[in-house]
N, C-alpha and C positions, 0 to 999 in steps of 0.2 A: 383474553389479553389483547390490548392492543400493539398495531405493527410499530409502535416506539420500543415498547418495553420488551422483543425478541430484538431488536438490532440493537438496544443498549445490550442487552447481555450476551448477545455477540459481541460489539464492541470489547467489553470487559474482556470475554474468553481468548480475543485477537492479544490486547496487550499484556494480557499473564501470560499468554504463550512466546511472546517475542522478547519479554523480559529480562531472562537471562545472557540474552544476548548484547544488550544493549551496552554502547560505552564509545567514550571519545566524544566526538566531533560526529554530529544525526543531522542526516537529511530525509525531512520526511515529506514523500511525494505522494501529495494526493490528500495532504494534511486535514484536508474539511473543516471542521471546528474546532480540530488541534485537542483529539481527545486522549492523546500522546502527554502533551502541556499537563492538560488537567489530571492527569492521575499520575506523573514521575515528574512533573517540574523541572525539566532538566537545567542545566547551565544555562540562561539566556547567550550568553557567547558562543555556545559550542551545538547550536539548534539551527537549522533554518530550515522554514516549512512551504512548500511548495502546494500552491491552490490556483485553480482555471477560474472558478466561478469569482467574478465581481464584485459580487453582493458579500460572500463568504468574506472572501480578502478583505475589504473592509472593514467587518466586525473583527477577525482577527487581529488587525491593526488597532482596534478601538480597546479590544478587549486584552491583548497581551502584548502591550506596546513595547516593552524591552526586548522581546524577539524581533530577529527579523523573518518574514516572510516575501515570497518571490511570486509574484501573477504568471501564471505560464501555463499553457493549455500545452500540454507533455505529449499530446498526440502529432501535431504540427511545429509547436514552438523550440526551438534549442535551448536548453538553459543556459542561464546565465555566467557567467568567466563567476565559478565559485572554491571556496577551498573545495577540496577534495574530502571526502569522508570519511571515517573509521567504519560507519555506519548509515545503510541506504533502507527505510524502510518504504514498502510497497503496502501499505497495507489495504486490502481492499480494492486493488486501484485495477490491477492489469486486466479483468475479468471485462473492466469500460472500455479500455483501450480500442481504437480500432485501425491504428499504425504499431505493435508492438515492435515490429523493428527499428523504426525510427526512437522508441521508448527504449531499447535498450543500447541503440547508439549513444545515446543522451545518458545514460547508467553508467556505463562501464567508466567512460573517463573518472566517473564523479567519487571512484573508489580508492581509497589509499591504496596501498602495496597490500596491505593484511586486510586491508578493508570486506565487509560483510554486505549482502543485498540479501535481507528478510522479505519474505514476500506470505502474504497470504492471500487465499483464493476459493472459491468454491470450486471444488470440482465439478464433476459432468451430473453426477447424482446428484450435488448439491443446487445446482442452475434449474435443473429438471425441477426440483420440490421447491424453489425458489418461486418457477413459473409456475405452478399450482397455486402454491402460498401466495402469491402476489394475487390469480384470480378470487381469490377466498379472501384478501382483505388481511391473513396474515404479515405477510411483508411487503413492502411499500412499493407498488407497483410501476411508480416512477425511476425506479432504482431499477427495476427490472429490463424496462424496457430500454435503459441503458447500459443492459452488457450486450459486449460483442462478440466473445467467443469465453468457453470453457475450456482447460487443461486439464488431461491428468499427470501420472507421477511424471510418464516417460516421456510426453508431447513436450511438456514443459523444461527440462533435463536436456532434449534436443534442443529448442529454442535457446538454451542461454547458454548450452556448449557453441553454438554457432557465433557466441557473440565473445566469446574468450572465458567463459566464467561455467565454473563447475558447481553441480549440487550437491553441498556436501552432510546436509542432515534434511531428513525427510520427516513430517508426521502429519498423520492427519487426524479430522478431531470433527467432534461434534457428528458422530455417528459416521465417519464416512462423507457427509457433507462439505466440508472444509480441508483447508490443509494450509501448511505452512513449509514452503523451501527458505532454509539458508544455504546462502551462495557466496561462492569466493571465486578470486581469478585461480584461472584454470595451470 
């Protein structure tokens, strides 16, 4: 198999897992290709998708014009004066980061009162077989060399209690490799 067709089906297994949760008003950071868009279609009004890369942001634009999307490099950049969100997903994203604090000063405001921060992430195991997979040509070794730290349940738990926000369901998936916090204010 090639490294497309284990990150599509990762991909997939991210958004059945985040699913249930979904509702309101989505901000999704770290949006890439918007493969959020393409499998729940949500509300064009009640979406807005957050991407650094250039190139990306403007297919998005080419290709789901009734959305809006926001150019914002989340490690440096402050986001934008936006509504506030029911719904913050992370997916994939924090594992690149390599200011997370500055990433979740920019989060907290961006949550309504009830609002929700999905996040998924590879844990410590999952990075480990990540970096093997990636020398083997499994998974995409450009991705690789673009994360900057791993979490597990309690590292990650500490981090966004320090920021006002609690984890209030945990799971992980894909053998132990993965995992998915939702989070609310604390």
């Amino acid at each position: 198999m090639a490294a497309g067709v284990f990150t599509t089906l990762l991909e997939q297994k991210r958004l059945r897992l985040v699913a249930p949760w979904i509702r309101g008003r989505i901000l999704d950071l770290g949006c890439g290709y918007a493969p959020f868009i393409r499998h729940y279609c949500p509300n064009p009004d009640r979406y807005i998708g957050v991407e650094k890369n250039p190139v990306v942001y403007e297919w998005l634009l080419t290709h789901f014009p009734a959305y809006t999307f926001v150019l914002c490099n989340l490690d440096v950049d402050p986001l934008p004066d936006i509504p506030k969100s029911d719904v913050v997903l992370s997916l994939a994203l924090v594992e690149h980061l390599t200011d997370i604090h500055h990433f979740m000063n920019q989060v907290t405001p961006m949550l309504s009162d009830s609002g929700q921060l999905v996040v998924t992430t590879p844990t410590p195991l999952g990075g480990a077989v990540h970096s093997i997979g990636s020398k083997l040509g499994i998974f995409s070794s450009e991705a690789h060399k673009d994360h900057s730290a791993f979490y597990n349940r309690a590292s990650f738990s500490d981090l966004v209690r320090a920021h006002g926000i609690q984890v209030a369901s945990y799971q992980s998936f894909q053998w132990g490799l993965n995992q998915l916090f939702l989070c609310c204010r604390a």
